[in-house]
PDB file as gemmi writes it, atoms N, CA and C in Angstrom:
CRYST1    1.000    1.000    1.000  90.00  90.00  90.00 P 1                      
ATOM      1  N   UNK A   1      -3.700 -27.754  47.868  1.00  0.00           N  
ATOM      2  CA  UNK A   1      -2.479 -27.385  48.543  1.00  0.00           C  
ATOM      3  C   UNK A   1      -1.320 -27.552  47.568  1.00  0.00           C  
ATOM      4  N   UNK A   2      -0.699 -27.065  48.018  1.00  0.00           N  
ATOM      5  CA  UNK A   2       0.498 -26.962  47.033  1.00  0.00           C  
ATOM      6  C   UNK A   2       2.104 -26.455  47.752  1.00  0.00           C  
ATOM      7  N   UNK A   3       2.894 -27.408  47.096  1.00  0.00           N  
ATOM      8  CA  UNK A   3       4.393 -27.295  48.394  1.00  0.00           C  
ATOM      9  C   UNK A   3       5.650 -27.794  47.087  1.00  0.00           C  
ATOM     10  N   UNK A   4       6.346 -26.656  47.006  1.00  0.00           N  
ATOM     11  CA  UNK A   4       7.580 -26.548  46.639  1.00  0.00           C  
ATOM     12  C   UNK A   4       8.398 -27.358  47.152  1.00  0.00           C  
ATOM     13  N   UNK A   5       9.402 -28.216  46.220  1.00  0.00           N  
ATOM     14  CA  UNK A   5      10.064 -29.203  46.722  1.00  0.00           C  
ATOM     15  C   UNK A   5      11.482 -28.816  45.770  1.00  0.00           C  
ATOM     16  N   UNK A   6      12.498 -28.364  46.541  1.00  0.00           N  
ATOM     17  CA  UNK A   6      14.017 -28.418  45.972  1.00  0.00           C  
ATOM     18  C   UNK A   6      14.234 -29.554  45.910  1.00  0.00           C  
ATOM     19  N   UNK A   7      14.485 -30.656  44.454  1.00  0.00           N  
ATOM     20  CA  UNK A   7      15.364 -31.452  44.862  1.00  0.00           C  
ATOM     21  C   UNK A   7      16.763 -31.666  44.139  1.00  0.00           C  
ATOM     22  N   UNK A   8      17.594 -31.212  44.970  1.00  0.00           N  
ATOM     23  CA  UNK A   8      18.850 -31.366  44.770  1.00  0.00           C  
ATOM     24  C   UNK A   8      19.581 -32.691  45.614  1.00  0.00           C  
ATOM     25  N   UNK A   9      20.329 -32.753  45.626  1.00  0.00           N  
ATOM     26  CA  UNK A   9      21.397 -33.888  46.443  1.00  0.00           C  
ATOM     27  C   UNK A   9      20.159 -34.585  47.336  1.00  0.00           C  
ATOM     28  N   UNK A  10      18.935 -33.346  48.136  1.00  0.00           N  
ATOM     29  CA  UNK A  10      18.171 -33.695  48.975  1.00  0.00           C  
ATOM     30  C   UNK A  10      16.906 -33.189  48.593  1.00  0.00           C  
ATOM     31  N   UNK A  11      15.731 -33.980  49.310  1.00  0.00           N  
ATOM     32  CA  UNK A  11      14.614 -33.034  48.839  1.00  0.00           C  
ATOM     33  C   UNK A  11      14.659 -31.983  50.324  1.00  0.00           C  
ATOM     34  N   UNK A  12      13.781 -30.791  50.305  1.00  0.00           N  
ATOM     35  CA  UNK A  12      13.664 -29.773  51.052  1.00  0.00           C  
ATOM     36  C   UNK A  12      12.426 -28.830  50.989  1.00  0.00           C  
ATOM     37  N   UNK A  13      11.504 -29.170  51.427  1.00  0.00           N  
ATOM     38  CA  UNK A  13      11.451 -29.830  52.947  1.00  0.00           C  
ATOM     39  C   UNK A  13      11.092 -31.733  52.406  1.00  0.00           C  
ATOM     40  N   UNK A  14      11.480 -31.950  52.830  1.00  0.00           N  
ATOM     41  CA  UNK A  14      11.674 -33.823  53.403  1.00  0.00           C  
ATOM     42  C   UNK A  14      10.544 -34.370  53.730  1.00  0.00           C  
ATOM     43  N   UNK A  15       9.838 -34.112  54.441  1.00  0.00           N  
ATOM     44  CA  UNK A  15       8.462 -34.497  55.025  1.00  0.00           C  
ATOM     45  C   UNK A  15       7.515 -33.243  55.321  1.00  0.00           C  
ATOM     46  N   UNK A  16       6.118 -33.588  54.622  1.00  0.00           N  
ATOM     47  CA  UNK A  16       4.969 -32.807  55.325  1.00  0.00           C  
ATOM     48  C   UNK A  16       3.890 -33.330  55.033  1.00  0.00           C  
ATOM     49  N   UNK A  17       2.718 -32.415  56.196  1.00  0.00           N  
ATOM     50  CA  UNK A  17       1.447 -33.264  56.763  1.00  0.00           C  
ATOM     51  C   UNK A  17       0.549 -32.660  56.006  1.00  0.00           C  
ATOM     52  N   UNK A  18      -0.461 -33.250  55.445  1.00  0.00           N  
ATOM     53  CA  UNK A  18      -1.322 -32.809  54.620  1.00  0.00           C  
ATOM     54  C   UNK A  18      -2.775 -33.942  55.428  1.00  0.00           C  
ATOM     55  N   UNK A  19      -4.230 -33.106  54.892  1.00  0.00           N  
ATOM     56  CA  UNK A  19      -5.420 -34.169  55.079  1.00  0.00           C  
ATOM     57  C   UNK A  19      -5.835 -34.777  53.829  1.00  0.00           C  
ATOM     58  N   UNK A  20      -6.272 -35.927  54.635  1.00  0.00           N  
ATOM     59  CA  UNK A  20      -7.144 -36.579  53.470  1.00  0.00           C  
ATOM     60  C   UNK A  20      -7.922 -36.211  52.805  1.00  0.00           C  
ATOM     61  N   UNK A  21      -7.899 -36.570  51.419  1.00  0.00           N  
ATOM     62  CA  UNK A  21      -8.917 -35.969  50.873  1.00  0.00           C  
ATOM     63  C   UNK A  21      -8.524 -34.884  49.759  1.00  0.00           C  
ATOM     64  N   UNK A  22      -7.750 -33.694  50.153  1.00  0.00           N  
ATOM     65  CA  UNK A  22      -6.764 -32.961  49.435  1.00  0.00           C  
ATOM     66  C   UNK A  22      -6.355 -32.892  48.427  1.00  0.00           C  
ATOM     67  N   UNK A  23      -6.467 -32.410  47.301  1.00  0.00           N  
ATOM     68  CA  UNK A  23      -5.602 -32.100  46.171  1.00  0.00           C  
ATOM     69  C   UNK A  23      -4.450 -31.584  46.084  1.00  0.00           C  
ATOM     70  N   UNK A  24      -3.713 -32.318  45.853  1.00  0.00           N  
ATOM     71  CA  UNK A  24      -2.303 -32.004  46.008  1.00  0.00           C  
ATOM     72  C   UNK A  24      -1.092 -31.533  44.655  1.00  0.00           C  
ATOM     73  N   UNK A  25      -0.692 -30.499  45.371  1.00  0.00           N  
ATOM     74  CA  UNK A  25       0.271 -30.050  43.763  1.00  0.00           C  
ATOM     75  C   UNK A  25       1.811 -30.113  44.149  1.00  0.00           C  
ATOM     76  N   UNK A  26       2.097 -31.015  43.423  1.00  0.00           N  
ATOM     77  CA  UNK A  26       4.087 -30.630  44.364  1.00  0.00           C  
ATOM     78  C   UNK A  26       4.756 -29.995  43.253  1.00  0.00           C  
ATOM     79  N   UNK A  27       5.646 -29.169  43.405  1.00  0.00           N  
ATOM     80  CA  UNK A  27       6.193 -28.457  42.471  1.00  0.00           C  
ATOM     81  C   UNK A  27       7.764 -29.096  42.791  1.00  0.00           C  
ATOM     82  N   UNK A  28       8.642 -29.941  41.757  1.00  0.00           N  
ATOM     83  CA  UNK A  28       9.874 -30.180  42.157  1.00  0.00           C  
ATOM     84  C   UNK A  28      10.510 -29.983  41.030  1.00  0.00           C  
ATOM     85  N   UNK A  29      11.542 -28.707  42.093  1.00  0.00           N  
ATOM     86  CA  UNK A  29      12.583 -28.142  41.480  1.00  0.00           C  
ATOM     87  C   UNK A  29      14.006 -28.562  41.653  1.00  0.00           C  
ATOM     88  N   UNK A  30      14.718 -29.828  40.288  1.00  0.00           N  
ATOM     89  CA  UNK A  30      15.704 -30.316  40.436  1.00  0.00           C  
ATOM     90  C   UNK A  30      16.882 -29.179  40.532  1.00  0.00           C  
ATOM     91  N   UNK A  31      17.323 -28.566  41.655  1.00  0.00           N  
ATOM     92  CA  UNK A  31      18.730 -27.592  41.530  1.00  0.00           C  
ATOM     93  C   UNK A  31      19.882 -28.029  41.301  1.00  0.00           C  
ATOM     94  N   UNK A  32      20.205 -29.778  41.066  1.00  0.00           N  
ATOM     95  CA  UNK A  32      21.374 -30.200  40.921  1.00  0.00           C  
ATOM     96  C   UNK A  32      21.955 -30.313  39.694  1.00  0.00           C  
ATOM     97  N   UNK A  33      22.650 -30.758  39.017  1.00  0.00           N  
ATOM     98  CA  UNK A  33      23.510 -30.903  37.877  1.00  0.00           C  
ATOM     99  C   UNK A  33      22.669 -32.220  37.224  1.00  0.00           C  
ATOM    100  N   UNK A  34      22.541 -33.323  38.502  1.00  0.00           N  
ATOM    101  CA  UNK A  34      22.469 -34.303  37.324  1.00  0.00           C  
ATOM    102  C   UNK A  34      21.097 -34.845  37.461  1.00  0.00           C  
ATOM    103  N   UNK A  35      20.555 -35.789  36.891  1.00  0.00           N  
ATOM    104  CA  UNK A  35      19.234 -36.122  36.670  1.00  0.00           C  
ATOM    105  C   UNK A  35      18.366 -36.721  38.744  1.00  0.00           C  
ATOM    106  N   UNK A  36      17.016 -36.785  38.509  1.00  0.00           N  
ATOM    107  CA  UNK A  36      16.954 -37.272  39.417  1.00  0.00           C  
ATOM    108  C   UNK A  36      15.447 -38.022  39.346  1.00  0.00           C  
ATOM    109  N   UNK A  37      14.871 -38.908  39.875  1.00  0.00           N  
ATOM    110  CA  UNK A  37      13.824 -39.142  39.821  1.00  0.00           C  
ATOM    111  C   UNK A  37      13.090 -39.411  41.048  1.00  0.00           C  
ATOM    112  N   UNK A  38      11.990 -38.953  41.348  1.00  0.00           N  
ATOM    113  CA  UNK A  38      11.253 -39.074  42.830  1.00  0.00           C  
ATOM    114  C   UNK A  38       9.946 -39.854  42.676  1.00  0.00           C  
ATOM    115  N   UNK A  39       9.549 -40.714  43.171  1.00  0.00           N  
ATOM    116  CA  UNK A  39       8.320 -41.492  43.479  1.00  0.00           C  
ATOM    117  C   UNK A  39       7.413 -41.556  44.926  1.00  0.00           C  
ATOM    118  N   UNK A  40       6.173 -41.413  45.041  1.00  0.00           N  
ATOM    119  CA  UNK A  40       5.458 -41.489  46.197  1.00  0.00           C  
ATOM    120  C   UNK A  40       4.303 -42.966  46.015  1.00  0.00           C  
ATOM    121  N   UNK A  41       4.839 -44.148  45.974  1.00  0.00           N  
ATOM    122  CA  UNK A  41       4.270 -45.077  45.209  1.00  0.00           C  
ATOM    123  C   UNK A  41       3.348 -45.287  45.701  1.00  0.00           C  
ATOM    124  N   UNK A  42       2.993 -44.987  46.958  1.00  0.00           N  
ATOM    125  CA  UNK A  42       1.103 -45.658  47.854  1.00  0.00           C  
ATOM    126  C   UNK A  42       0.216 -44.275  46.571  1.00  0.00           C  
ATOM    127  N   UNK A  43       0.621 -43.294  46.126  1.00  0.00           N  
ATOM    128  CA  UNK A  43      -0.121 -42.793  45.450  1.00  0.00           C  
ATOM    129  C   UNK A  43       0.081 -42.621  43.748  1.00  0.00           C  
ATOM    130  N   UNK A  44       0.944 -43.473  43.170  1.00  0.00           N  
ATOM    131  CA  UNK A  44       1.263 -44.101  41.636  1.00  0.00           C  
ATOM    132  C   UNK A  44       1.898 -42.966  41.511  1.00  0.00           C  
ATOM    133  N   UNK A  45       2.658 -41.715  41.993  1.00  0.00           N  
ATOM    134  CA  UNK A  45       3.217 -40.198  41.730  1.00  0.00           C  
ATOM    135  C   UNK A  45       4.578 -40.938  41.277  1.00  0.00           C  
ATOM    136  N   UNK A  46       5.563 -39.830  40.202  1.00  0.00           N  
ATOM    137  CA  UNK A  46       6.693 -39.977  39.879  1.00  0.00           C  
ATOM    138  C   UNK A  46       6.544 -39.003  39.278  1.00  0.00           C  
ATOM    139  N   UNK A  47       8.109 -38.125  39.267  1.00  0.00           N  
ATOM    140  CA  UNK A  47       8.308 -37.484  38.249  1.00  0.00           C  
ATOM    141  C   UNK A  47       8.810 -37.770  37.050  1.00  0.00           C  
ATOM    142  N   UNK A  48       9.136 -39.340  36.953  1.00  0.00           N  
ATOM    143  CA  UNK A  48      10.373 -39.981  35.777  1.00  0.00           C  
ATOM    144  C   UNK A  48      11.310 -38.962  36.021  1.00  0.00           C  
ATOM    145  N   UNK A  49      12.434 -39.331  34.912  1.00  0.00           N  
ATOM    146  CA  UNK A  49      13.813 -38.692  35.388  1.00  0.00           C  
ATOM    147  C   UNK A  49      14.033 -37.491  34.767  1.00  0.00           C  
ATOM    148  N   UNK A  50      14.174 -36.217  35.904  1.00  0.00           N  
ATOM    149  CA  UNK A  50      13.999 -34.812  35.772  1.00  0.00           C  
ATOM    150  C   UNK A  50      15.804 -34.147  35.530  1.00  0.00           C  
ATOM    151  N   UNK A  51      15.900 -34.250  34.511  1.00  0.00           N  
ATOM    152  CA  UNK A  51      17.398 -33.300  34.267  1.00  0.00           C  
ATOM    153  C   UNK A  51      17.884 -32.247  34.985  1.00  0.00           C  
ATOM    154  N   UNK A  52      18.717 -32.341  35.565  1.00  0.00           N  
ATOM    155  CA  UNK A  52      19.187 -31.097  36.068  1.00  0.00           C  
ATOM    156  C   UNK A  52      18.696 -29.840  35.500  1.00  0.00           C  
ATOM    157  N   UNK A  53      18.291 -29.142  36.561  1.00  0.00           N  
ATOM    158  CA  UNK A  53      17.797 -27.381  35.707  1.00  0.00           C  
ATOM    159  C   UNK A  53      16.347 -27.663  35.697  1.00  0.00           C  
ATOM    160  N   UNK A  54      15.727 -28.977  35.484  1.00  0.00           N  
ATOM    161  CA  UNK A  54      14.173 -29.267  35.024  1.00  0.00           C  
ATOM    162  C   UNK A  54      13.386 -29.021  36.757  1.00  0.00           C  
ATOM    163  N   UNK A  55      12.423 -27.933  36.003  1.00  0.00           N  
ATOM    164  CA  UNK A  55      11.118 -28.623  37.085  1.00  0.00           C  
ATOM    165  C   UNK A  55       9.956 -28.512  36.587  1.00  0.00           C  
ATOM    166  N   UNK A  56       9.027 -29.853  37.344  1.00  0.00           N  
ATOM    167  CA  UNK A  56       8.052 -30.708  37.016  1.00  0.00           C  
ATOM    168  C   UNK A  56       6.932 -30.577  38.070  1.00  0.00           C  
ATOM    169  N   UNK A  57       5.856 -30.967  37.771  1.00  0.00           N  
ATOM    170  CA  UNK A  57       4.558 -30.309  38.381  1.00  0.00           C  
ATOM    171  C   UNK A  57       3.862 -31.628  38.585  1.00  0.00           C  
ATOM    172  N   UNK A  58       3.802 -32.425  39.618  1.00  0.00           N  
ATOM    173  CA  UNK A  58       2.612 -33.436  39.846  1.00  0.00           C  
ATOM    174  C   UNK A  58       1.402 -33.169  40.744  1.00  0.00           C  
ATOM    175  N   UNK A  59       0.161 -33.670  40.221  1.00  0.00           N  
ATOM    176  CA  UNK A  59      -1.073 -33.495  40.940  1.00  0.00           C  
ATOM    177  C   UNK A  59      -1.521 -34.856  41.376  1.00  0.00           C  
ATOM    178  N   UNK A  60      -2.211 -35.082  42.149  1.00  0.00           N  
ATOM    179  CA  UNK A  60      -3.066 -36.088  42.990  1.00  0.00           C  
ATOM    180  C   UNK A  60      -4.013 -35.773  43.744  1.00  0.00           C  
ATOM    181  N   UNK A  61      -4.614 -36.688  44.350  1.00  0.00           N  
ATOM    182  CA  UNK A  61      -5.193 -36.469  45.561  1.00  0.00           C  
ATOM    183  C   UNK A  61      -4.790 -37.384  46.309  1.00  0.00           C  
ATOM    184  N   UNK A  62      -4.901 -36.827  47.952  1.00  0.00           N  
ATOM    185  CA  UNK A  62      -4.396 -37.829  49.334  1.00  0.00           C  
ATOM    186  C   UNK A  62      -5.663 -38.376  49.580  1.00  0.00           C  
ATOM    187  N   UNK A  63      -5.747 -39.841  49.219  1.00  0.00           N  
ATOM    188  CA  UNK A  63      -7.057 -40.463  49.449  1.00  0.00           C  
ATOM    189  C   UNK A  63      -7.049 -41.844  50.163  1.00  0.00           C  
ATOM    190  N   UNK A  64      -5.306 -41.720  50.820  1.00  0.00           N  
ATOM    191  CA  UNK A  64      -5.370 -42.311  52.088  1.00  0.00           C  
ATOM    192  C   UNK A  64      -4.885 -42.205  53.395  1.00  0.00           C  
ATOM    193  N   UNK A  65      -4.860 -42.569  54.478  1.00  0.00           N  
ATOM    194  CA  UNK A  65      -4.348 -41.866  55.952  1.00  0.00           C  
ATOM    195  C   UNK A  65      -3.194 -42.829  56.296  1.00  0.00           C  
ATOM    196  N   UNK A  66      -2.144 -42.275  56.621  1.00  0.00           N  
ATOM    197  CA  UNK A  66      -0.892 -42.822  57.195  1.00  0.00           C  
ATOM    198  C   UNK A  66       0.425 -42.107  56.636  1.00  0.00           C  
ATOM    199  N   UNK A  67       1.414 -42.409  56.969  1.00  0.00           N  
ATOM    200  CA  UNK A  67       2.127 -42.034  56.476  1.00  0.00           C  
ATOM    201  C   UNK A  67       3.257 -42.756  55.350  1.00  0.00           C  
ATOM    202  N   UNK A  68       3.400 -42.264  54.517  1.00  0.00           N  
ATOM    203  CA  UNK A  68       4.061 -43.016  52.906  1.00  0.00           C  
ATOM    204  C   UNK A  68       5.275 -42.425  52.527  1.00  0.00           C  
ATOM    205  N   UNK A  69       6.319 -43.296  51.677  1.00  0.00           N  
ATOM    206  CA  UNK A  69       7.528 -42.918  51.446  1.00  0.00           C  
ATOM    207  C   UNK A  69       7.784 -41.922  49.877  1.00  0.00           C  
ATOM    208  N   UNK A  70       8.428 -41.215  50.680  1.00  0.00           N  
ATOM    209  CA  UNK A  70       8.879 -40.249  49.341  1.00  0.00           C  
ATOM    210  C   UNK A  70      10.459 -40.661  48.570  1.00  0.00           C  
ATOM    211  N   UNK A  71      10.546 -41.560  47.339  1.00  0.00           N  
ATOM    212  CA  UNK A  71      11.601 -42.282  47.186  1.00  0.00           C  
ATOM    213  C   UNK A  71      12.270 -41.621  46.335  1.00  0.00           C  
ATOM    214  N   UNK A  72      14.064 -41.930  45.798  1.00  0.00           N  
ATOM    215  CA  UNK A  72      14.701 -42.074  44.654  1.00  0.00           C  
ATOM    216  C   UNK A  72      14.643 -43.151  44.386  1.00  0.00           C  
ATOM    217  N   UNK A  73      14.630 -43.747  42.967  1.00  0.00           N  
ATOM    218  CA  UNK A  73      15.250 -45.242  42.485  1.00  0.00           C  
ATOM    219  C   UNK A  73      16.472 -44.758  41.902  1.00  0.00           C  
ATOM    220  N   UNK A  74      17.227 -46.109  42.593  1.00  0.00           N  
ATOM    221  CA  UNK A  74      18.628 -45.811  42.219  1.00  0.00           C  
ATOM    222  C   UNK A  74      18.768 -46.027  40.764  1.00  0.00           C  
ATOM    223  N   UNK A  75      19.565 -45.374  40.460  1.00  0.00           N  
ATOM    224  CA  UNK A  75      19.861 -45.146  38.603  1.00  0.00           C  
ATOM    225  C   UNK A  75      20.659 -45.760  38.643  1.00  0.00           C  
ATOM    226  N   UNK A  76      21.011 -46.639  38.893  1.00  0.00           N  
ATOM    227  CA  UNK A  76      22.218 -47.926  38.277  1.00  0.00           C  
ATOM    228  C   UNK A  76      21.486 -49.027  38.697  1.00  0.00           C  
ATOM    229  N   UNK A  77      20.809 -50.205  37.189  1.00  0.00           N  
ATOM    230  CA  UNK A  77      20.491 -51.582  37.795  1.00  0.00           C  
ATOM    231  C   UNK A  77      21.571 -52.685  37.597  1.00  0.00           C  
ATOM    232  N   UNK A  78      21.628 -53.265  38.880  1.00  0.00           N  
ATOM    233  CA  UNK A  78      22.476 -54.125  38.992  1.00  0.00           C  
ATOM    234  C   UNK A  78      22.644 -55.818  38.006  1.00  0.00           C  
ATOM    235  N   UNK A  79      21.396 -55.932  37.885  1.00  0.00           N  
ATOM    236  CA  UNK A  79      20.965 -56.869  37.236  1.00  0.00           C  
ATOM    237  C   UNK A  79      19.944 -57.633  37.916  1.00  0.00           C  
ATOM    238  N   UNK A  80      19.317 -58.861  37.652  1.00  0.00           N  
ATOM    239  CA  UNK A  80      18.121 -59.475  38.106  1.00  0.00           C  
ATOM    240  C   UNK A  80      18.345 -60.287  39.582  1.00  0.00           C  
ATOM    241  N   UNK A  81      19.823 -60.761  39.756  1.00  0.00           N  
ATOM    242  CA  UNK A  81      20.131 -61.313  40.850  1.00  0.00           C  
ATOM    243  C   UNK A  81      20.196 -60.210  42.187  1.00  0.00           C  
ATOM    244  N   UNK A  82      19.735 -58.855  41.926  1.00  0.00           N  
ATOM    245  CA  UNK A  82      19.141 -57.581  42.674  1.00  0.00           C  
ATOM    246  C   UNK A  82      18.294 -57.030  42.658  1.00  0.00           C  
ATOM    247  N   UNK A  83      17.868 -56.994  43.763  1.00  0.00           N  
ATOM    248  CA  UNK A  83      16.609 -56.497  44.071  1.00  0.00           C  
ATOM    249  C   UNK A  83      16.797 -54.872  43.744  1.00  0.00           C  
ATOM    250  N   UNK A  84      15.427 -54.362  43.222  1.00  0.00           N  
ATOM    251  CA  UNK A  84      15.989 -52.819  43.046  1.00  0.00           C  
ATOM    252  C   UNK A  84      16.286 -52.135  44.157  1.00  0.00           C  
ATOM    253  N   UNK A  85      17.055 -51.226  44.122  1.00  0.00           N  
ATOM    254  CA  UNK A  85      17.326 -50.601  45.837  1.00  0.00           C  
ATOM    255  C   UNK A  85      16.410 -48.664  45.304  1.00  0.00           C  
ATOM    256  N   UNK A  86      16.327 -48.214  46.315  1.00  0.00           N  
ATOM    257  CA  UNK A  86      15.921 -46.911  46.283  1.00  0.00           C  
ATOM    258  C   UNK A  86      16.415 -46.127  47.778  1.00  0.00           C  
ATOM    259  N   UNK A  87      16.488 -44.949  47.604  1.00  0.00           N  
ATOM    260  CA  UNK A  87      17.376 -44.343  48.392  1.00  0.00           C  
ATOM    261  C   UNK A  87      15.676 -43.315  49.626  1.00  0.00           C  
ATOM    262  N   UNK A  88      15.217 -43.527  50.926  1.00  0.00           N  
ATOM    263  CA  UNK A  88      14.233 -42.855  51.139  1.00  0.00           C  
ATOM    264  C   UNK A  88      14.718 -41.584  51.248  1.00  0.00           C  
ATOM    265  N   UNK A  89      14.238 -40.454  50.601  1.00  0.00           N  
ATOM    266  CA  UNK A  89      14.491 -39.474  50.921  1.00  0.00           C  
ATOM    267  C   UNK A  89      13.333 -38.187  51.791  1.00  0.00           C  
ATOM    268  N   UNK A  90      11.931 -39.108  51.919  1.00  0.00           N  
ATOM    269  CA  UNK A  90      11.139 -38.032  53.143  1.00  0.00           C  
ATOM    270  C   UNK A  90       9.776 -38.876  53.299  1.00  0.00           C  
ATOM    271  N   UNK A  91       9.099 -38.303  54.339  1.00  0.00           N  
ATOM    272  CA  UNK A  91       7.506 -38.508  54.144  1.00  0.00           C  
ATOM    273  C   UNK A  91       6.923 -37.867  53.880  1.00  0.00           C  
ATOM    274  N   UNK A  92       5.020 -38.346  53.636  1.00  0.00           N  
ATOM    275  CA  UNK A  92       4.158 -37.956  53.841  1.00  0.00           C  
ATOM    276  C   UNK A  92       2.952 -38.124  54.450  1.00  0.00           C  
ATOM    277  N   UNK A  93       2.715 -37.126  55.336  1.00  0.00           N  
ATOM    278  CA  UNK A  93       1.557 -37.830  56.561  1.00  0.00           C  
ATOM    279  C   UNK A  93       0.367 -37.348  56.177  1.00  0.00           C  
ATOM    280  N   UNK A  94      -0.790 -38.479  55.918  1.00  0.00           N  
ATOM    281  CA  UNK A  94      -2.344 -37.599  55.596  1.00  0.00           C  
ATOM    282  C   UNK A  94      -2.942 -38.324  56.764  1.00  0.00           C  
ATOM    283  N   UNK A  95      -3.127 -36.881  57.348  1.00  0.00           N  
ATOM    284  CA  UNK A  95      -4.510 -37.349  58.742  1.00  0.00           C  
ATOM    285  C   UNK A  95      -5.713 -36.973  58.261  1.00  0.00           C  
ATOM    286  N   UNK A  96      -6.586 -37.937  59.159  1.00  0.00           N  
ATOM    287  CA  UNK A  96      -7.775 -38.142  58.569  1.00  0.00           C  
ATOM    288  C   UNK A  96      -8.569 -36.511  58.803  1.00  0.00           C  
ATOM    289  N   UNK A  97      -9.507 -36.583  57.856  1.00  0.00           N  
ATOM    290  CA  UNK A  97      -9.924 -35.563  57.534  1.00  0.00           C  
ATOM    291  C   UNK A  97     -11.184 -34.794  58.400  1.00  0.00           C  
TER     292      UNK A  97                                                      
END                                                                             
C-alpha cells in the first residue's frame, strides 16, 4: 500500500487504517518553506529533517495492531532540564489481519 502524505504546516491526510501485516510505502511531500521532520516510533520510521521542497520515501511493514502516533520533534532543544516535546500530528490504525 502506498499513501501520499503533504506535509506542510500539517500532514494531509492525518490519519489512516491500514492491516497488519502490510507493506507500507508513505510518500512525504514537504510543501512548506521550512524543514520538517516526521516519526512513527512503534515502527522505528522517520524521515530525519526534510527541507522544504524535499520529498522522501519510507518503507516498512505494519507488524503490529493498534493504533500509533504520527509525530514532529520539536526543532528547538531546550536543554536537559526538558523533556523533549513533539507536536502529534495524526494516526495510524492496523487492524488485525
Amino acid at each position: 500500500m502506498t499513501i501520499v502524505v503533504t506535509a506542510g504546516p500539517r500532514l494531509a491526510p492525518a490519519n489512516f487504517t491500514v492491516t497488519e501485516g502490510q507493506h507500507m510505502t508513505i510518500v512525504f511531500d514537504n510543501t512548506d518553506d521550512g524543514p520538517h521532520e516526521f516519526q512513527i516510533g512503534a515502527f522505528s520510521v522517520s524521515t530525519g529533517i526534510m527541507q522544504g521542497g524535499q520529498t522522501l520515501t519510507v518503507k516498512f511493514v505494519l507488524n503490529k495492531v493498534g493504533t500509533f502516533i504520527v509525530d514532529r520533534p520539536c526543532p528547538i532543544v531546550l536543554g536537559p532540564a526538558f523533556p523533549p516535546c513533539r507536536s502529534i500530528e495524526g494516526y495510524v490504525t492496523v487492524l488485525s489481519s
